[in-house]
C-alpha positions in Angstrom: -16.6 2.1 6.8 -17.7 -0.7 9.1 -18.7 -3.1 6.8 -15.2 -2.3 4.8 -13.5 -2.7 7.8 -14.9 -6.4 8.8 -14.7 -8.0 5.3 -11.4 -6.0 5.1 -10.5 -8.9 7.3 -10.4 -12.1 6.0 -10.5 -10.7 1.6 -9.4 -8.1 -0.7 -11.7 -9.0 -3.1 -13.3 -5.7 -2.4 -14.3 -2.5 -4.1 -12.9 0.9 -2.7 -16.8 1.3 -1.8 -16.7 -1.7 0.3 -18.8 -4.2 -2.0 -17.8 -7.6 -2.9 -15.4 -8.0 -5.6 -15.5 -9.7 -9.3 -17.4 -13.1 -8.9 -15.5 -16.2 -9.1 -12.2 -14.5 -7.3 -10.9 -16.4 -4.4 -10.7 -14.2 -0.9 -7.4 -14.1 0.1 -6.0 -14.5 3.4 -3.1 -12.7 4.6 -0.2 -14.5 6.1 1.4 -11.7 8.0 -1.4 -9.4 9.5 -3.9 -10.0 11.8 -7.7 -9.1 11.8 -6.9 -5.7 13.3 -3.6 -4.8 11.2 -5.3 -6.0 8.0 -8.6 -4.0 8.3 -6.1 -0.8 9.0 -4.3 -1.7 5.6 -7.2 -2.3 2.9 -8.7 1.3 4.8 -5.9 3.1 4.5 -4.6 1.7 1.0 -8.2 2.9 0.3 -7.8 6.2 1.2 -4.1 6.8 -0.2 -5.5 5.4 -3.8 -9.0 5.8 -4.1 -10.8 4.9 -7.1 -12.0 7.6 -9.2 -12.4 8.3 -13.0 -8.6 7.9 -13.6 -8.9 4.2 -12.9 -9.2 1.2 -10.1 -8.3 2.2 -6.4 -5.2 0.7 -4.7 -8.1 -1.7 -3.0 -9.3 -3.0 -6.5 -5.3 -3.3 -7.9 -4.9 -5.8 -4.4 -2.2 -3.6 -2.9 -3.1 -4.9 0.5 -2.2 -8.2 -0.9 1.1 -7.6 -2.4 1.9 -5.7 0.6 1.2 -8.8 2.7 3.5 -10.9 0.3 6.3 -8.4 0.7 6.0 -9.2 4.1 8.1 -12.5 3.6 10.7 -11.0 1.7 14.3 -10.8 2.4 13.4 -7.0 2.5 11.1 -6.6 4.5 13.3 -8.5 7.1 15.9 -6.1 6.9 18.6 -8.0 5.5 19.0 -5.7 2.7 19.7 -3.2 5.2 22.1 -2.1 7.6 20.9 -3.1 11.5 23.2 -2.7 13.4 23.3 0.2 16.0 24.1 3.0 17.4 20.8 4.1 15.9 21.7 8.0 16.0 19.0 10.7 14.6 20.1 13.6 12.8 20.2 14.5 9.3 19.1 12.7 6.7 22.4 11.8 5.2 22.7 9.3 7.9 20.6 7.4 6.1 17.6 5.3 8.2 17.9 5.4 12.2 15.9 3.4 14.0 16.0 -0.8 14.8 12.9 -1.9 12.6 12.6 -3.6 9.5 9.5 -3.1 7.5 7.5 -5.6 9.2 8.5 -4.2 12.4 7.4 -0.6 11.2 3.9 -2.3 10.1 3.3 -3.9 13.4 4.3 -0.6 15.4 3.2 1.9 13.6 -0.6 -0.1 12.8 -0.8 -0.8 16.9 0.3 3.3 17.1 -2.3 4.7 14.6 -5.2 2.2 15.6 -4.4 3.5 19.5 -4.6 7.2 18.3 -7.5 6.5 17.0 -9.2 5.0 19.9 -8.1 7.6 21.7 -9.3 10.3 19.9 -12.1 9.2 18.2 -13.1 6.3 20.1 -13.1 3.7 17.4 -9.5 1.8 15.1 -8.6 3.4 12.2 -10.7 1.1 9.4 -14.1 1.7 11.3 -13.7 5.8 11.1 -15.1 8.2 8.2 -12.8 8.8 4.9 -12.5 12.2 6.2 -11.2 11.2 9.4 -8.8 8.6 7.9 -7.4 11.3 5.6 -7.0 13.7 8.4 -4.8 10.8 10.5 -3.0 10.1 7.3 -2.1 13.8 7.0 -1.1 14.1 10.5 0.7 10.8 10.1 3.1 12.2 7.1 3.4 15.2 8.8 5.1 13.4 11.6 2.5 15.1 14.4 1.3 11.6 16.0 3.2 9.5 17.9 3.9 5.7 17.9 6.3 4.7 20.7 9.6 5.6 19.1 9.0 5.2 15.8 8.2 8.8 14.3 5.0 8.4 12.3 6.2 10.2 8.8 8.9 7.2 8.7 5.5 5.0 9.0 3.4 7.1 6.7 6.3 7.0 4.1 7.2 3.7 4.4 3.2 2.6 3.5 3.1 5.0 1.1 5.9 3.4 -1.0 5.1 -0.1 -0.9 1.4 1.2 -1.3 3.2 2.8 -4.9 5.0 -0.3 -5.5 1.4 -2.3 -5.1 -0.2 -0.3 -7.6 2.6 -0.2 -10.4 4.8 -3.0 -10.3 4.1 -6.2 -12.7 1.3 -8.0 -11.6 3.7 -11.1 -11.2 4.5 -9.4 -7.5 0.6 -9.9 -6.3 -0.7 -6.4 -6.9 -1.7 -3.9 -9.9 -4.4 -6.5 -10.9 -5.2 -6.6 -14.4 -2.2 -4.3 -14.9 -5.2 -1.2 -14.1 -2.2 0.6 -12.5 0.0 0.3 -15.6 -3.4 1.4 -17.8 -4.4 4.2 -15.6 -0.9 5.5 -16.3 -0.6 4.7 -20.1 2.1 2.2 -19.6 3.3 -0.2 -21.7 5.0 -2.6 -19.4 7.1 -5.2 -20.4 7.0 -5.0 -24.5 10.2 -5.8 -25.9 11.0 -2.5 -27.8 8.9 0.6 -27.4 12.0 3.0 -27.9 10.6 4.6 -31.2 7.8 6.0 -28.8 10.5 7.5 -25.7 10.9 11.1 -27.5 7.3 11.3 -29.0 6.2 13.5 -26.3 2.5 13.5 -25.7 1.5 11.1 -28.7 -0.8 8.4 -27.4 1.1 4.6 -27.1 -1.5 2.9 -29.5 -1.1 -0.6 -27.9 -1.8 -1.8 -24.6 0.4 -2.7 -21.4 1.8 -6.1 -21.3 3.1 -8.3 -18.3 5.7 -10.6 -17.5 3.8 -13.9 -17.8 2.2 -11.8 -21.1 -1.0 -11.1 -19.4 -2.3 -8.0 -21.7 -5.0 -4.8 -20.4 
């Protein structure tokens, strides 16, 4: 996971295994994390979609990269949200509690799990074993770490979604490359009119997933 974790820094044009990418891709640089706080990403998008026989990892669909994008949206500013305190916990029809926008959750809650991990296993999060990552991850959702005052489930779910969103939005947004996301699931994406299919339960779509900009799988 070292050698994920170093290239993780400067390109996502990597496998879940950590090798290079497709030839002829452009690396990307991200414009809102640093070195650190991108290495945690592209591990732990790694470890929440892994590749497998189902289809491309989160890693391979360049979820880290439409995360970054999001970054420098209106929403992850907060100003789709309310802001404005008393910020008063209690139960969960009081809707979201705390002072952060997404980006803020990112930066605190990447500097909270990457101290945790220093702590307790004496290296950041990217440079530990899978096992280990899915353990902190676990602990993370469960709420049992702690990052300053920001509960760690409200981190773990907040990645977890625009981790989702990465994976299985149209590719126009930076991530599910090559629509592999809209694939894995069977699909069809933007086609005009597919309602004939909506009640044919189980029967197999017979064409393949289409974008926005009309890219095809």
């Amino acid at each position: 996971m070292q050698g994920l974790a170093s290239a993780a820094a400067c390109s996502t044009v990597l496998t879940s295994s950590g090798r290079a990418g497709p030839a002829g891709r452009t690396p990307y640089s991200p414009r809102f994390f640093d070195a650190a706080e991108w290495a945690f990403l592209v591990a732990a998008c790694d470890r929440l979609i892994p590749a497998d026989a189902n289809g491309p990892g989160a890693v391979a669909l360049d979820v880290p990269r439409f995360i970054d994008r999001q970054m420098d949206t209106p929403y992850a500013h907060g100003e789709q949200w309310y802001m404005s305190g008393p910020f008063v916990q209690g139960p969960d029809n009081l809707g979201y509690q705390l002072p952060y926008a997404p980006r803020d959750l990112y930066r605190h809650g990447i500097a909270g799990m990457n101290a945790h991990a220093a702590t307790r296993h004496g290296r950041p999060f990217a440079s530990l074993a899978p096992a280990v990552q899915d353990g902190l991850l676990q602990a993370a959702e469960k709420g049992s770490l702690v990052f300053g005052d920001i509960p760690s489930a409200v981190f773990f779910d907040q990645l977890l979604a625009n981790v989702m969103e990465g994976a299985f939005s149209d590719p126009i947004h930076g991530g599910n490359t090559g629509l592999g996301g809209w694939t894995m699931l069977g699909f069809p994406g933007a086609r005009a009119d597919f309602m004939d299919w909506v009640d044919q339960y189980g029967a197999h779509y017979p064409l393949g997933s289409v974008s926005i900009s009309g890219e095809r799988a």
